[in-house]
C-alpha positions, -999 to 999 in steps of 0.1 A, spaced: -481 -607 -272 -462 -643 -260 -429 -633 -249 -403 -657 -254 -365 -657 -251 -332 -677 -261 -293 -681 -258 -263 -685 -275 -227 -688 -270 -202 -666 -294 -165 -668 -296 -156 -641 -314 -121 -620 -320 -132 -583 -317 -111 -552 -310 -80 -572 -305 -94 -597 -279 -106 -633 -280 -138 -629 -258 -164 -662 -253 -199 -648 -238 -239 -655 -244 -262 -633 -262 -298 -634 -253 -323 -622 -277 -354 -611 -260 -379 -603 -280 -421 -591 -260 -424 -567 -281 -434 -553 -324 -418 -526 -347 -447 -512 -361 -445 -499 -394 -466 -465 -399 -465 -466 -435 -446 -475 -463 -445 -457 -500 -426 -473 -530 -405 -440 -542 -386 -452 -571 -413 -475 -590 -383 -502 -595 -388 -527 -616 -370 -563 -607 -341 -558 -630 -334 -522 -623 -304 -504 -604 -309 -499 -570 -321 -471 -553 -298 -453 -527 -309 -414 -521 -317 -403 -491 -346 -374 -481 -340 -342 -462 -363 -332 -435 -389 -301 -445 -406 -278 -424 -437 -258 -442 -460 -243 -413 -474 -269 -395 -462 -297 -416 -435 -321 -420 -425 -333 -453 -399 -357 -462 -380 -351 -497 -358 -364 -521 -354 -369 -556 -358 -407 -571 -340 -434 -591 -375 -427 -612 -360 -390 -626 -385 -374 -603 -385 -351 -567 -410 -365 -545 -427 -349 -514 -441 -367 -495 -461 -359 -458 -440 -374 -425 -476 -383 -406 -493 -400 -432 -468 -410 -458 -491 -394 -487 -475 -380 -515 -476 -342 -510 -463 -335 -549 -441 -346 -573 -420 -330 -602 -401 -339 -626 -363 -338 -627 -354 -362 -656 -319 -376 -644 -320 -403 -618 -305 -396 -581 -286 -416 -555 -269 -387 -530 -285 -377 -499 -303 -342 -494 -302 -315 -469 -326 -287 -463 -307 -254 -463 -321 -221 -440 -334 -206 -475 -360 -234 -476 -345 -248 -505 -336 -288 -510 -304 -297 -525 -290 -330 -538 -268 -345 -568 -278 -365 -595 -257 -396 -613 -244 -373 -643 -230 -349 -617 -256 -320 -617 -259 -305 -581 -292 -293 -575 -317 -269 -551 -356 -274 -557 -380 -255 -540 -408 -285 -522 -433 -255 -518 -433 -247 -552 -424 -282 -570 -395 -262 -592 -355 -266 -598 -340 -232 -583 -306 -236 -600 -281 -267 -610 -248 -263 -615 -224 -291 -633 -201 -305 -612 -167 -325 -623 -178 -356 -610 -210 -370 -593 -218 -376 -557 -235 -398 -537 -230 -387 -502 -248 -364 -482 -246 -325 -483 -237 -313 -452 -246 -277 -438 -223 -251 -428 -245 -221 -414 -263 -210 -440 -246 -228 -466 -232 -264 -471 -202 -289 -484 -205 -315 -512 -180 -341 -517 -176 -358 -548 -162 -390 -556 -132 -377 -569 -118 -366 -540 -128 -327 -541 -149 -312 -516 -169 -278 -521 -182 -254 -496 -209 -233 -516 -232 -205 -511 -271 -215 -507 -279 -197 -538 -251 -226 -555 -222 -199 -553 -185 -218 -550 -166 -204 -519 -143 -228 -522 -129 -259 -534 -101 -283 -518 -88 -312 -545 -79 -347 -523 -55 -371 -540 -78 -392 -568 -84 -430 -561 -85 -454 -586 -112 -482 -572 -137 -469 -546 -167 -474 -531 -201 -462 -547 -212 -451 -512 -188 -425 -492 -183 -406 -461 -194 -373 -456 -175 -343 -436 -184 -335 -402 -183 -301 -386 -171 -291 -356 -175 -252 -347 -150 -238 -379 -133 -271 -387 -142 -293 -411 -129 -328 -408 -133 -357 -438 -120 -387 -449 -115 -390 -485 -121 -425 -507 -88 -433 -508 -84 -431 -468 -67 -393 -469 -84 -378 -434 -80 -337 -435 -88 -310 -412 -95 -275 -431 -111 -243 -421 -145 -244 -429 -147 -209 -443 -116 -207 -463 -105 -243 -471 -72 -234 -458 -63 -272 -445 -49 -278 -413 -33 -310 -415 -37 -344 -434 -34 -381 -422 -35 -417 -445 -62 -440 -425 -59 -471 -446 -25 -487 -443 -4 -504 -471 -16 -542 -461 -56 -532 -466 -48 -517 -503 -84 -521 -519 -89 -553 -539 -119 -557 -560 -144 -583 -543 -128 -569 -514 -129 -528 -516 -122 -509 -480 -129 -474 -477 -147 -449 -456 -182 -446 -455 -191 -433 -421 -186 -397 -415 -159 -387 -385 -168 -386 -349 -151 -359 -328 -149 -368 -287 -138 -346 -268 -121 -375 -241 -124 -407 -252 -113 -435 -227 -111 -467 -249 -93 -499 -256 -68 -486 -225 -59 -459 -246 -67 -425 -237 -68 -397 -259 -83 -358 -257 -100 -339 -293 -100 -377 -304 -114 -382 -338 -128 -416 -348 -126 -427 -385 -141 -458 -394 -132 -475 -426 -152 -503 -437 -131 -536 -447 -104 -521 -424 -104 -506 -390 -113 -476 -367 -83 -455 -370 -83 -425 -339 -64 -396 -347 -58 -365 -327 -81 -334 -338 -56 -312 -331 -32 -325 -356 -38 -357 -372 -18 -383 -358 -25 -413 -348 -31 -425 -315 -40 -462 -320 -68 -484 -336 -89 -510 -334 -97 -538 -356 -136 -533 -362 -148 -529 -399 -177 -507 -394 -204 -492 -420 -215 -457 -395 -203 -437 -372 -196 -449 -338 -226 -435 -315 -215 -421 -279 -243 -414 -250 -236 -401 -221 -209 -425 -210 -211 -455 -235 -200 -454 -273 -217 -480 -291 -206 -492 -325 -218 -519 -350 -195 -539 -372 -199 -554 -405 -200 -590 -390 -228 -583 -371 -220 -579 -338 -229 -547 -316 -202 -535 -293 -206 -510 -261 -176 -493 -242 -173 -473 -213 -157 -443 -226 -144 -432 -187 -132 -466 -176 -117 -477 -208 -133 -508 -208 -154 -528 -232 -188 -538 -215 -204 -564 -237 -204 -576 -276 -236 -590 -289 -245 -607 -323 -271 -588 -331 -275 -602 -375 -256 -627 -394 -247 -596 -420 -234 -560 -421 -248 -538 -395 -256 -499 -398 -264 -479 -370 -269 -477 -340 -293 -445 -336 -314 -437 -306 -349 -433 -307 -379 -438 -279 -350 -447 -254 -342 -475 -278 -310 -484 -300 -321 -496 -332 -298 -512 -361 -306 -523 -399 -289 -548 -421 -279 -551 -457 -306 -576 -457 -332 -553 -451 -335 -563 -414 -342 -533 -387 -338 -545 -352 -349 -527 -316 -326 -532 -286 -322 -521 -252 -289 -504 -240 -283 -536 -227 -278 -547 -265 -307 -571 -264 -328 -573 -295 -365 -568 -278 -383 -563 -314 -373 -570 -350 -388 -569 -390 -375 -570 -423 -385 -548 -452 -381 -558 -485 -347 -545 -500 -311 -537 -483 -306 -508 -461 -274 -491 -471 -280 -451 -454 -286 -445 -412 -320 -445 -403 -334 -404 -405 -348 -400 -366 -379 -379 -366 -408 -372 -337 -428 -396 -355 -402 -429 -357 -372 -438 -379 -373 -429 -416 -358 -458 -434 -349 -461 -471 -340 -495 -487 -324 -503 -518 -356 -515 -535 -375 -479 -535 -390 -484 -507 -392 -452 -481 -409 -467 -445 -415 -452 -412 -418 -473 -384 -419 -467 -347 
């Protein structure tokens, strides 16, 4: 393939900093898309399509599930992108899923039903009625798992849909439809609620261990211009950054805000940065990268402190980055997915059809990717 290449100059005020440097965009290389399947059947006018699948394992196969804005649960095979089985559910669905170690599926519907299917067997297991629907994604906790709904509660049940417990946030009045989702860390559970309440509980009784506001007085949501959490928590260990330096650091981003670090130990607050950002910050080996809702892709070097580059990677809101083949790769609302070295330079790009709200799934066979339009692609 012809390779070609071009630069630009940015100024840009990031992180607290005026910095002036040149991007270069390299591109020698495709994104090759293994298949692509149309999930939801949208028509032009409908709602769009935001759930997310859970990776299956069924002997030698690899499935990819997930239940549609169509009122169906759809299996379909990783390799080949054929449709394994379908059955019906009759509500449509926006959350994420999450394969539990019983080999059952579970996810949330828009009326506030939580479910677990069985893929083997194409059949509901249970449902239970929850107080208010959820769009984020279930998150496992040994053998059994935490939903967060968007009124603030979180719920730590059983896999056979048994309530261990239940911890009630303080409500919000104007949120986000998308939210973050708790992240655990050995038997802590850390999550940031919608209306920027970070907690730290014990993740077997719900006892909580302490409680921090991440969204400060002057970024009170607006409507046009909601902020709000939707990347889940990152815990590091020692994180060098910004010339601050802090140990059991936890990183919570809040998008249309900043990314507020908080001690693990007991909530407060170190310092921040001003960086809106839609995921999680993503730390290898020595580097945490992070991309920001303008569009630009950050790297730091978590032992020196120091920032090593900003690149403009789109003209709209980034999510990502996630590793895969050596790579870092990004999306867009826009539907864009972009391939860059560690270096931050874009070597490939495409663009499906449809936003792309959720983190790209990494699998052995390439990056799952769902966009708003129904669309479910893998590409490599």
């Amino acid at each position: 393939m012809k390779y070609f290449a071009y630069a630009f100059a940015f100024v840009a005020y990031v992180a607290g900093a005026l910095f002036i440097y040149t991007a270069t965009f390299a591109e020698a290389a495709t994104i090759e898309t293994v298949w692509s399947v149309d999930v939801d059947q949208r028509l032009p006018n409908d709602s769009v399509a935001l759930s997310h699948p859970a990776i299956f394992k069924y002997l030698d196969e690899t499935w990819a599930v997930l239940a549609g804005r169509d009122g169906w649960v759809h299996v379909y095979d990783i390799v080949s992108g054929g449709e394994v089985r379908r059955f019906y559910l009759g509500v449509p669905v926006d959350s994420g899923a999450l394969t539990l170690q019983n080999n059952t599926v579970v996810f949330g519907d828009i009326q506030g039903h939580l479910y677990a299917v069985d893929p083997v067997k194409g059949k509901v297991v249970w449902q239970k009625r929850m107080p208010s629907t959820f769009t984020m994604q279930p998150v496992a906790v040994g053998s059994d798992f935490l939903v967060q709904t968007a009124d603030n509660e979180l719920y730590h049940f059983s896999e056979s849909g048994e309530k261990r417990w239940s911890y009630a946030g303080s409500k919000n009045t104007l949120s986000l439809y998308l939210a973050a989702s708790p992240r655990v860390v050995g038997d802590v559970i850390y999550t940031v609620f919608n209306n920027g309440d970070a907690v730290a509980l014990k993740a077997y009784t719900g006892d909580a261990l302490w409680k921090q506001q991440t969204i400060s007085a002057s970024l009170a949501a607006r409507i046009g211009d909601i902020n709000g959490p939707l990347a889940t928590p990152l815990l590091v260990e020692k994180l060098h950054l910004a010339g601050e330096q802090v140990d059991h650091a936890l990183m919570v981003p809040i998008f249309n805000g900043e990314l507020v670090i908080l001690s693990a130990e007991d909530g407060s607050q170190s310092f921040s940065l001003p960086v809106s950002l839609k995921s999680e910050p993503l730390l290898v080996n020595n580097k945490i990268f992070m991309a920001d809702s303008l569009g630009f892709l950050h790297a730091y070097n978590t032992k020196k402190g120091s920032r090593l580059w900003s690149k403009k990677i789109s003209e709209h809101e980034l999510v990502g980055p996630v590793v895969f083949g050596g790579a870092l790769w990004l999306t867009d609302n826009q539907g864009n997915v972009f391939r860059a070295n560690m270096d931050g330079v874009v070597e490939a790009h495409i663009t499906l059809k449809g936003g792309i709200a959720r983190l790209p799934i990494v699998t052995d066979m390439g990056l799952l990717i769902r966009t708003d339009r129904g669309l479910m692609t893998l590409v490599k």
